[in-house]
C-alpha positions as CSV (number, residue, x, y, z in Angstrom):
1,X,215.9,14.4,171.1
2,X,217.9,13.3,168.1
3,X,221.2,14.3,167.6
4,X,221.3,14.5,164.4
5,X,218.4,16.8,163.9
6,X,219.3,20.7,164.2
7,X,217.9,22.3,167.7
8,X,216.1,24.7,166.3
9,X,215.6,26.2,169.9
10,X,218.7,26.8,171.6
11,X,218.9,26.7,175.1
12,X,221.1,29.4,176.3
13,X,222.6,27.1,178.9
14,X,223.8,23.1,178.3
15,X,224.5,20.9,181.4
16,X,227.2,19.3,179.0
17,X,229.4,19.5,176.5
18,X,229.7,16.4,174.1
19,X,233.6,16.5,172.4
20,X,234.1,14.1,169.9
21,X,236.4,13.0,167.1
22,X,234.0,13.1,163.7
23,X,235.0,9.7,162.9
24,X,233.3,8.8,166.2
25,X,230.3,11.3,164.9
26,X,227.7,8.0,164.9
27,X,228.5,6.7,168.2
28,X,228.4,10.7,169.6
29,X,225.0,11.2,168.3
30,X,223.8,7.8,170.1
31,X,225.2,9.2,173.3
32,X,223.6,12.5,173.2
33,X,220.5,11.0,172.6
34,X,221.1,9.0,175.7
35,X,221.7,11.6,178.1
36,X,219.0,13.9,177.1
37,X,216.1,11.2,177.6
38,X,217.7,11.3,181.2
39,X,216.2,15.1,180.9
40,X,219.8,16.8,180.5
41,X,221.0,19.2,178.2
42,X,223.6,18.3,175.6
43,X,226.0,20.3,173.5
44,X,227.5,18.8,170.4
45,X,228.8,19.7,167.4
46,X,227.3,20.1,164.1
47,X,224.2,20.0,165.4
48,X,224.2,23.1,167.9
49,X,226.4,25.5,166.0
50,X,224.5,28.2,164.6
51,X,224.2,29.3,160.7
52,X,226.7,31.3,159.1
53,X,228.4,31.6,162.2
54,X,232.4,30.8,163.0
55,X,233.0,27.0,164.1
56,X,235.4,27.7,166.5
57,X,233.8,30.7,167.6
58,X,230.7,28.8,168.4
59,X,232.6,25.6,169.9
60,X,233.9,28.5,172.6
61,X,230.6,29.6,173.3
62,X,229.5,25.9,173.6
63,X,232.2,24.9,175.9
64,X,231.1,28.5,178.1
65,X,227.9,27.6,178.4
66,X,228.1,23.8,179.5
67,X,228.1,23.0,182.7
68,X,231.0,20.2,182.1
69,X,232.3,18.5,179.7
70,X,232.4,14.7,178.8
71,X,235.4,13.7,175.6
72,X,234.8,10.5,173.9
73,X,238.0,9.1,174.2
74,X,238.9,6.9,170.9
75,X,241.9,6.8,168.7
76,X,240.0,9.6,166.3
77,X,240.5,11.8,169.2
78,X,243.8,10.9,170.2
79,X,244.7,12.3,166.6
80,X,242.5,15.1,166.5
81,X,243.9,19.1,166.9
82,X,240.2,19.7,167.3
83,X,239.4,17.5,170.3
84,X,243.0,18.5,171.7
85,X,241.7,22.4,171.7
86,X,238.1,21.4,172.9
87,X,240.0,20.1,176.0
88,X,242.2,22.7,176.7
89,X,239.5,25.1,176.9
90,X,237.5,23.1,179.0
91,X,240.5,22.7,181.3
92,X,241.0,26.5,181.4
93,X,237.5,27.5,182.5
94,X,237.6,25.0,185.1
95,X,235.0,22.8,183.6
96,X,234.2,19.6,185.2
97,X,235.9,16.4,182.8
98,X,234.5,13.5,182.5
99,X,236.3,11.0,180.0
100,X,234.6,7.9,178.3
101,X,236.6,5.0,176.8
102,X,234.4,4.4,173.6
103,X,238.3,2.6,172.1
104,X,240.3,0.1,174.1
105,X,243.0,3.0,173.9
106,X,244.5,4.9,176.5
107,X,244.5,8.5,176.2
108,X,247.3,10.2,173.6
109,X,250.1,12.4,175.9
110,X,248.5,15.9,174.5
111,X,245.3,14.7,176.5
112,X,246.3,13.2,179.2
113,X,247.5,16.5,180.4
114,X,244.3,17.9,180.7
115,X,242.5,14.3,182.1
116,X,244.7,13.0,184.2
117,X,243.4,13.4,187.4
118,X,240.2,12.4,186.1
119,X,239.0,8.6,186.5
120,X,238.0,7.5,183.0
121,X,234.5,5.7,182.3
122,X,234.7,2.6,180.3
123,X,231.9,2.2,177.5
124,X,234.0,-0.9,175.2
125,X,230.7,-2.9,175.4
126,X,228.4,-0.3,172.9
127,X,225.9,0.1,175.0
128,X,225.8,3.7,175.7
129,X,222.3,3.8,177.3
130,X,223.6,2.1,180.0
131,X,226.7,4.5,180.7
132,X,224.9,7.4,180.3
133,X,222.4,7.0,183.2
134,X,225.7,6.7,185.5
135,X,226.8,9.7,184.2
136,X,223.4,11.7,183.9
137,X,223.1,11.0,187.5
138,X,227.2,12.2,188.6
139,X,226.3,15.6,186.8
140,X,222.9,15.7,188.1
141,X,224.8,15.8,191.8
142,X,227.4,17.7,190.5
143,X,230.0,14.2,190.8
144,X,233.3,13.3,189.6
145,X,234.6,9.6,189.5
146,X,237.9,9.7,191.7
147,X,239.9,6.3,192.5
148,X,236.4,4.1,190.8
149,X,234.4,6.0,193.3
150,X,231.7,8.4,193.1
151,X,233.0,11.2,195.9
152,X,230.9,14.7,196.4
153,X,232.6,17.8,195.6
154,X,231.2,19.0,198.9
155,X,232.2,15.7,200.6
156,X,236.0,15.9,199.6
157,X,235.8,19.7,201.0
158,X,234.9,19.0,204.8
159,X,237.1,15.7,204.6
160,X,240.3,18.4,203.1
161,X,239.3,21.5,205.3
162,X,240.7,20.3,208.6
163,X,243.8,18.5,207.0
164,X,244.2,21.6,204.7
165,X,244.5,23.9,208.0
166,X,247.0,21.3,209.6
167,X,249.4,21.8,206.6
168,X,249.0,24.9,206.4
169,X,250.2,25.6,209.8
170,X,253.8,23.2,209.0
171,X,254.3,25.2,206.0
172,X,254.2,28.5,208.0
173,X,256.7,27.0,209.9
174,X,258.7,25.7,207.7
175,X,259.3,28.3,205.5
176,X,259.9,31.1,208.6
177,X,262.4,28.3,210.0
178,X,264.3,27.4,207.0
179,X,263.5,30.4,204.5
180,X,264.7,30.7,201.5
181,X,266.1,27.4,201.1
182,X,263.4,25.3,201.5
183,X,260.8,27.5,199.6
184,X,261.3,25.7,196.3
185,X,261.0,22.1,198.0
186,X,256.6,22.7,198.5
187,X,256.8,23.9,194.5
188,X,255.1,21.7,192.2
189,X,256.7,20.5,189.4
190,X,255.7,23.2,187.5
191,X,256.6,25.7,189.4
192,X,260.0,24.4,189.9
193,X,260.3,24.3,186.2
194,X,259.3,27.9,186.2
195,X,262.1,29.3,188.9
196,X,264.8,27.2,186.9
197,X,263.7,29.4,184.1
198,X,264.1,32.6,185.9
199,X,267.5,31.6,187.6
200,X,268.5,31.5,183.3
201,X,267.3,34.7,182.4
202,X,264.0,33.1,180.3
203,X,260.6,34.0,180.4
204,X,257.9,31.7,178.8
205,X,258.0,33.6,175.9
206,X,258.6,32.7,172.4
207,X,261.3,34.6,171.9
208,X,263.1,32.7,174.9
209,X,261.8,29.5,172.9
210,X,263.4,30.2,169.9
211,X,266.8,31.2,171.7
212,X,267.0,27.7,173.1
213,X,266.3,26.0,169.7
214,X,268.7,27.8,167.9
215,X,271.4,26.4,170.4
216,X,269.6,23.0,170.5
217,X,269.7,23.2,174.2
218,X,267.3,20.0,174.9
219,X,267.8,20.8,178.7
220,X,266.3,23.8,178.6
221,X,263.6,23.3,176.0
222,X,262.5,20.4,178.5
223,X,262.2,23.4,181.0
224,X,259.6,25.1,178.7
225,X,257.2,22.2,178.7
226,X,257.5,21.4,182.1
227,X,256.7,24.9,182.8
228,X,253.3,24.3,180.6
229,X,254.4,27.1,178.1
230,X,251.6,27.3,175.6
231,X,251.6,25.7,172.0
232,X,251.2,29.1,170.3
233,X,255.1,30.2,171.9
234,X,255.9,27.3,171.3
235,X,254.4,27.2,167.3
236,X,256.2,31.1,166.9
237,X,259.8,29.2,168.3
238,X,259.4,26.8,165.7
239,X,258.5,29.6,163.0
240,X,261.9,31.7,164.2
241,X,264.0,29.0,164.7
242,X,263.2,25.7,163.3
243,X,265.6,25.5,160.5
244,X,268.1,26.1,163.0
245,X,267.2,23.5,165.3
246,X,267.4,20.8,162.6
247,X,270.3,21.9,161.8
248,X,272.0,22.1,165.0
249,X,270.1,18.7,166.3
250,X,271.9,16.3,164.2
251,X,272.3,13.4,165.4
252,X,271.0,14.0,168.9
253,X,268.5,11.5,169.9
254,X,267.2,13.7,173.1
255,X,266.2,16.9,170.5
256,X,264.4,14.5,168.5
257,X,262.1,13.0,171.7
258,X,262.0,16.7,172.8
259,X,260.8,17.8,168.9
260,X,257.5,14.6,169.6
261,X,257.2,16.2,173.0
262,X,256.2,19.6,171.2
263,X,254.0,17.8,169.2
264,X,252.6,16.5,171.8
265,X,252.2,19.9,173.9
266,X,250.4,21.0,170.5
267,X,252.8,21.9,167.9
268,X,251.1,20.9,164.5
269,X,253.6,18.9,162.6
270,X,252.2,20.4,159.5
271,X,253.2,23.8,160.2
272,X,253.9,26.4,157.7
273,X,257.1,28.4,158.1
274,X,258.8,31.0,155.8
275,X,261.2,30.0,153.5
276,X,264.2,31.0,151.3
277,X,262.5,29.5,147.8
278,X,258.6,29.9,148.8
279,X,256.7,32.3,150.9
280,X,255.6,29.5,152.6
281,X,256.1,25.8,153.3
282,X,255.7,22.9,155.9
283,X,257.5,22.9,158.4
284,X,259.2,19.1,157.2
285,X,260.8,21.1,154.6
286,X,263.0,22.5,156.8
287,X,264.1,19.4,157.9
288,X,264.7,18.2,154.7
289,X,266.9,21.9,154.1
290,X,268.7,20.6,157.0
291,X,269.2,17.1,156.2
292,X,267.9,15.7,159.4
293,X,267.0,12.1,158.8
294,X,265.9,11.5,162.5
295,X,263.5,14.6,162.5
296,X,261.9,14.1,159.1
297,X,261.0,10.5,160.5
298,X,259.6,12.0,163.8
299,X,257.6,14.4,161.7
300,X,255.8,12.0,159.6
301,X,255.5,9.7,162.5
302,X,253.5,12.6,164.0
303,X,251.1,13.2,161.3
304,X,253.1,15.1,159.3
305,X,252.1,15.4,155.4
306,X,254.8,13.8,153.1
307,X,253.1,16.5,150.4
308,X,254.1,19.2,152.6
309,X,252.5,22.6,151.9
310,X,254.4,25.2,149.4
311,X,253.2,28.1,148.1
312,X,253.5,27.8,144.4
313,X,252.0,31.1,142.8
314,X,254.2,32.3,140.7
315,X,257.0,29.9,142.0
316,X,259.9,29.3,139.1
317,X,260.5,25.4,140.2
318,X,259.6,23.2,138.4
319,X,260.3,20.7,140.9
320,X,258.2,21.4,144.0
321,X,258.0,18.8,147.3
322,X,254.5,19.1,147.7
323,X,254.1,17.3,144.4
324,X,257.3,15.4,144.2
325,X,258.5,14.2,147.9
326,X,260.9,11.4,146.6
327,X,262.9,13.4,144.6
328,X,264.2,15.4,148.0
329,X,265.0,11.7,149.2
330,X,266.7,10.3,146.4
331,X,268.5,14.0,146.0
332,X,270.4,14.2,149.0
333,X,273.7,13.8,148.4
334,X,275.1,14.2,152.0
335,X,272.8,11.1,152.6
336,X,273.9,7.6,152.4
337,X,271.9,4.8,150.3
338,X,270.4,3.2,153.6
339,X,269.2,6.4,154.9
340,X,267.9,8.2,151.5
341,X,265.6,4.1,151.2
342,X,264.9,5.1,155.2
343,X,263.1,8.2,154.3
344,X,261.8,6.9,151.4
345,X,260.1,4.1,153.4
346,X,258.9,6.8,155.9
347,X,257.0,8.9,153.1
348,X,255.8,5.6,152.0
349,X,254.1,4.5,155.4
350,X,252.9,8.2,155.2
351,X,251.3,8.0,152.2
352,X,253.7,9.9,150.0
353,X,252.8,8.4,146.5
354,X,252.4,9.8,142.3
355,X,250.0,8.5,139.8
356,X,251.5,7.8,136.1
357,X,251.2,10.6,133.2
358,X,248.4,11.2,130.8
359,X,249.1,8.6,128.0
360,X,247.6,11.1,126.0
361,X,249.9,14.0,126.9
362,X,252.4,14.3,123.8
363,X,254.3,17.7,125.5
364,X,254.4,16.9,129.3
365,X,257.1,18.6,131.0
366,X,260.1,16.3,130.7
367,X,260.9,17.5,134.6
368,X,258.0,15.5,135.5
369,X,258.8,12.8,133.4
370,X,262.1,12.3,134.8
371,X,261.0,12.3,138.4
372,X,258.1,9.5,137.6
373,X,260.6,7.2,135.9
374,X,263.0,7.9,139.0
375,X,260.0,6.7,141.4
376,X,259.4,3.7,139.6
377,X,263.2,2.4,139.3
378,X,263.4,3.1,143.1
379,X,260.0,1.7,144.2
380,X,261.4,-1.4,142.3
381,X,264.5,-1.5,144.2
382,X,263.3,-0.5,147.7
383,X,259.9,-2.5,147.3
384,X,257.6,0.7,147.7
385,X,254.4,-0.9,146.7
386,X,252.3,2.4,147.3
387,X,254.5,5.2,145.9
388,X,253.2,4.9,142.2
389,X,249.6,4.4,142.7
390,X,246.8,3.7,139.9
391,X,245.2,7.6,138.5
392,X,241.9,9.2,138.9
393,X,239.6,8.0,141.5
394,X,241.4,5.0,141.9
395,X,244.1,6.8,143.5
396,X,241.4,7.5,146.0
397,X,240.6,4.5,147.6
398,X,243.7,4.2,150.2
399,X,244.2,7.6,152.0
400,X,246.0,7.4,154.8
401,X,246.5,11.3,154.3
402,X,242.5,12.2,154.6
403,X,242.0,9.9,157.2
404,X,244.6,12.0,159.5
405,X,243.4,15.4,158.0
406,X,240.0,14.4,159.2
407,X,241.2,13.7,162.7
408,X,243.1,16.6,162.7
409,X,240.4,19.5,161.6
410,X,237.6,18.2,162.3
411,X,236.4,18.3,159.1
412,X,235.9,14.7,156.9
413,X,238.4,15.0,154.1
414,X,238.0,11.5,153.5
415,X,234.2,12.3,152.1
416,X,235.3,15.2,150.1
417,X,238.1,13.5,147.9
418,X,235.0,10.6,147.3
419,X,232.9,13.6,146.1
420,X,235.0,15.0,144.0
421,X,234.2,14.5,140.1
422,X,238.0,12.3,138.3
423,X,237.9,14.8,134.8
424,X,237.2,18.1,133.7
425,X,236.5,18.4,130.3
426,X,236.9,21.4,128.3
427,X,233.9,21.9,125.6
428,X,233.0,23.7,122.5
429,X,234.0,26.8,123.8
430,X,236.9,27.4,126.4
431,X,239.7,28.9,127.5
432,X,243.2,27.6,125.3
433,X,245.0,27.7,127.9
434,X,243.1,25.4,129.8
435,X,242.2,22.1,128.3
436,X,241.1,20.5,131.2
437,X,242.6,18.3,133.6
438,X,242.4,15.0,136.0
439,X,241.9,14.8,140.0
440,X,243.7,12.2,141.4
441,X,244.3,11.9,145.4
442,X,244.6,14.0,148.6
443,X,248.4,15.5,149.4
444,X,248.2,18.2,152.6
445,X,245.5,20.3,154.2
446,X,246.8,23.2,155.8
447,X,244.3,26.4,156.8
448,X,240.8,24.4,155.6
449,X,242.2,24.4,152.1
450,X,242.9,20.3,151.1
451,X,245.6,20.2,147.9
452,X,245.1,17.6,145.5
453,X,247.2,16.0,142.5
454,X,246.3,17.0,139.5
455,X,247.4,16.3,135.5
456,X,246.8,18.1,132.4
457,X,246.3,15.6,129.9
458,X,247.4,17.1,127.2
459,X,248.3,20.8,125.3
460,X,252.2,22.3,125.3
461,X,251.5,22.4,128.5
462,X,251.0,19.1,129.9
463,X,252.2,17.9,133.0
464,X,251.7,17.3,136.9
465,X,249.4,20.1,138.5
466,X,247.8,21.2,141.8
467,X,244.7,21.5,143.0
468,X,243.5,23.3,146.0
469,X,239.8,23.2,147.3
470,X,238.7,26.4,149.4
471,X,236.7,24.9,152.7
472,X,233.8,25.4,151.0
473,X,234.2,22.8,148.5
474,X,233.1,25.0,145.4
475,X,236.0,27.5,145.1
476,X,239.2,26.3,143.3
477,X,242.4,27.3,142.3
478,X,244.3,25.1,139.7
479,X,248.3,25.3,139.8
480,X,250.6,24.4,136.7
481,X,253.7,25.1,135.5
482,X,253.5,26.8,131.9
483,X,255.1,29.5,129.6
484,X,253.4,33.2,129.9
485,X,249.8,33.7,129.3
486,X,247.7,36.6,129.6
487,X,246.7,37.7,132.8
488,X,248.3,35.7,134.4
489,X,251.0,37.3,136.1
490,X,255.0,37.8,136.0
491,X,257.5,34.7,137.9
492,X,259.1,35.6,140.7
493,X,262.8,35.6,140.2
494,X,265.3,32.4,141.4
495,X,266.3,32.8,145.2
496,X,269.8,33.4,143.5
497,X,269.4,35.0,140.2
498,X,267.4,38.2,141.4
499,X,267.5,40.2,138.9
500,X,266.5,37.2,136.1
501,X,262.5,36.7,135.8
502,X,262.0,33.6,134.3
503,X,259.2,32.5,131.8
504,X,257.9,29.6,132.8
505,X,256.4,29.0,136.7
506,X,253.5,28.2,138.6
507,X,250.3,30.0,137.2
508,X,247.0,29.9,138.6
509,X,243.7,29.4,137.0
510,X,240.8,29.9,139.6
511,X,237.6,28.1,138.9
512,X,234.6,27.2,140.5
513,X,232.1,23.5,140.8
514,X,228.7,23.9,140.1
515,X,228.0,19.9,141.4
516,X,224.4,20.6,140.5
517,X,224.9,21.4,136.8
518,X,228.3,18.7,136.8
519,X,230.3,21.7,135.5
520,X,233.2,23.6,136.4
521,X,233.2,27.4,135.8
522,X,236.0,29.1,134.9
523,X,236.8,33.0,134.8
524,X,232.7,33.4,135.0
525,X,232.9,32.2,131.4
526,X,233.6,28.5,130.2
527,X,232.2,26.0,131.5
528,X,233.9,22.8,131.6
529,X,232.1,19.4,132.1
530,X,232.9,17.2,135.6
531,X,233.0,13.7,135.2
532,X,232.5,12.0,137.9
533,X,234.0,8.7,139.0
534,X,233.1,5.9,137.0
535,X,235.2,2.9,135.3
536,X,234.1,4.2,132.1
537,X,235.5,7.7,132.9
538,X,239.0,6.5,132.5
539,X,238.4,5.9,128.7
540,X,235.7,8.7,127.8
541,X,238.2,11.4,128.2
């Protein structure tokens, strides 16, 4: 069967779950193939989920309904939330694991968790075919490899019954001769981690979570992991107390290792928190709040977005990070020269960058002026090669951010921002305040929804913009900063000035691509023409 053609006939029952990164989609698709001419039943994604149904809720029902579960272990996966989640709920139904090396890469810490007392398959050399028949033929006997051996589930039970019964009988013992001292010596790790806990009044909760971040206590928050708390307490500690734990973390390397651990455990670096100037934004702009060099490094190291996420509706500054990242580097005052250039470097490796303003835009907001000619004197001085990039599609072609967004949801960002047309063009008729505008790169995705950099080229209202695509590709919603215009809504007051409204703030134009007809819709109305890429685009405007 190819994998790569839908099944219209679902089996109700799969002998095994395929989990992939969908960089390693190709090489996925060749091992399904390979295991089903050996007369098994695969699982994979796209091919098996169902039309108009939920992608996660039909990766569940996959992962239910598979006998065991093999992840292609790559450095895609290593990255990927998706795969990360895959795994966990294989590991909490008690599936059987079987890892395959596809990369020379060990497995990242958030899956070695789940895999580690699994012995991994090496298939470096490409040829799948060959690997699969070894591993048709474990699941056909219901085997596991243990120690580079092929040992029967049934066989390791008589060898463990009779020892099992012997320890069993010294425990007994044990524990009636030297209760209560010694109970907590036959705990596992875990469980030790667990009693510590309880002896300091916390409970795995999130609330407990939060408590020790706010105080910063690293010895404690190491309790929490070691206990295998979940990433979703762990997520709501961040969202209660994260600003407080950069703040109180200064300068303490072991808060910093425990803030990767989290990561690790499952904490999305990109994160959206409440805020006191957004309703929401990443959670790196808390560490920038806080001034916490050390942490903002860690974030982006962890596939944090230097764009990070801010909700602009309405939003009276004119300044925001998603768009402008440098600025809150070069801004700090409390920050010495060496480690304002450190950050800097660190959204630079990121992929933190700005294209250059419309020539042709005669009013662009002299806020965004100031903070392109402040990127260009200090990517002079600190040699940042890739924070002012070339516009339109050719801002496109190095995307460090899509590549990790892809990784991350599963879905291939990368192929979207190639897809997407560079200008839209107003026409005859359309809306004045609109004139059209230019898609330039990738910043953040955050809930499906990838934001772009956008400029208007020209009108009083020229200036840097953002884009944001809905999942499906065809719904947009176009940001900029402008004076009041019908319709589109009051600005929300300064965080200190609340009883001044201001005129001018982040209004939204929604939209939607017709790719078919190369036109963007706007209000059901006007249509405006896409342009796609092209080298003569840049001069046809």
């Amino acid at each position: 069967m190819n994998a790569t053609v839908g099944n219209a006939d679902k089996a109700r029952e799969y002998t095994v779950f395929v989990s992939h990164a969908s960089a390693d989609r190709d090489i996925a698709a060749e091992f399904v193939d390979a295991i089903e001419s050996k007369g098994l039943t695969a699982w994979i994604a796209p091919r098996d989920i169902s039309p108009g149904r939920e992608y996660a809720e039909e990766i569940i029902k996959g992962i239910d309904q598979s006998k065991c579960f093999v992840l292609l272990v790559s450095g895609a996966s290593n990255l990927s939330a998706h795969v990360r989640r895959e795994v966990e709920r294989a590991a909490s139904k008690s599936k059987p694991i079987y890892p395959v090396r596809i990369e020379d890469v060990p497995p990242s810490p958030k899956l070695e968790y789940f895999i580690s007392m699994h012995q991994s398959l090496d298939a470096l050399d490409g040829v799948l075919a060959t690997h699969a028949e070894r591993i048709a033929a474990a699941i056909a006997s219901d085997e596991e490899w243990v120690d580079n051996r092929v040992l029967t589930r049934r066989r390791r039970w008589r060898i463990g019954a009779g020892l099992s019964s012997i320890l069993l009988a010294a425990v007994v013992f044990i524990s009636v001769v030297f209760a209560p001292d010694m109970r907590t010596f036959f705990m596992n790790h875990q469980d030790r981690a667990v009693n510590e806990l309880a002896k300091r009044g916390s409970a795995l909760g999130s609330a407990d979570v939060a408590r020790a971040m706010g105080s910063a206590n690293v010895a404690e928050l190491d309790l929490f992991l070691e206990a295998g708390i979940g990433s979703g307490a762990l997520t709501d500690g961040f969202v209660q107390a994260g600003r407080t734990f950069f703040e109180r973390s200064q300068g303490n390397p072991e808060a910093v290792r425990w803030l990767k651990d989290a990561i690790a455990a499952g904490v999305d670096p990109n994160l959206t928190v409440e805020s006191e100037h957004y309703v929401r934004e990443g959670l790196i702009s808390s560490a920038f709040g806080s001034g916490n060099v050390a942490a903002i490094l860690a974030l982006l190291e962890s596939g944090a977005s230097p764009h990070p996420y801010q909700d602009l509706h309405l939003s009276p500054y004119a300044v925001p990070r998603i768009l402008f990242p440098y600025t809150y580097a070069f801004r700090q005052d409390q920050w010495t020269d060496a480690q304002q250039a450190k950050v800097a470097r660190g959204l630079a490796a990121a992929g933190a960058a700005l294209v250059s303003p419309e020539e042709d835009a005669f009013s662009f907001q002299h806020h965004h002026i100031d903070q392109y000619k402040q990127l260009v004197e200090a990517s002079e001085r600190l040699d940042l090669a890739s924070a002012v990039r070339p516009s339109g599609c050719a801002a496109r072609l190095s995307e460090p951010i899509c590549e990790r967004a892809t990784a991350e949801a599963g879905k291939d960002w990368c192929a979207v921002a190639k897809s997407m047309p560079e200008h839209i063009v107003a026409g005859n008729s359309y809306d004045h305040r609109m004139v059209g505008f230019t898609i330039h790169h990738l910043l953040t995705v955050v809930q499906g929804r990838g934001y772009f950099l956008a400029t208007t080229p020209k009108g009083w209202h020229g200036g840097y913009a953002l884009l944001e695509v809905a999942a499906n590709e065809r719904d947009w919603s176009l940001y900029q900063f402008m004076s009041p215009g019908a319709g589109l809504g009051h600005c929300k007051p300064y965080i200190d000035q609340p009883d001044y409204r201001p005129d001018n703030c982040w209004r939204r134009f929604s939209m939607r691509w017709e790719p078919d007809r190369s036109v963007v819709r706007l209000s059901d109305y006007y249509d405006y023409t896409a342009r796609e890429c092209s080298t003569a685009s840049t001069s046809d405007r």
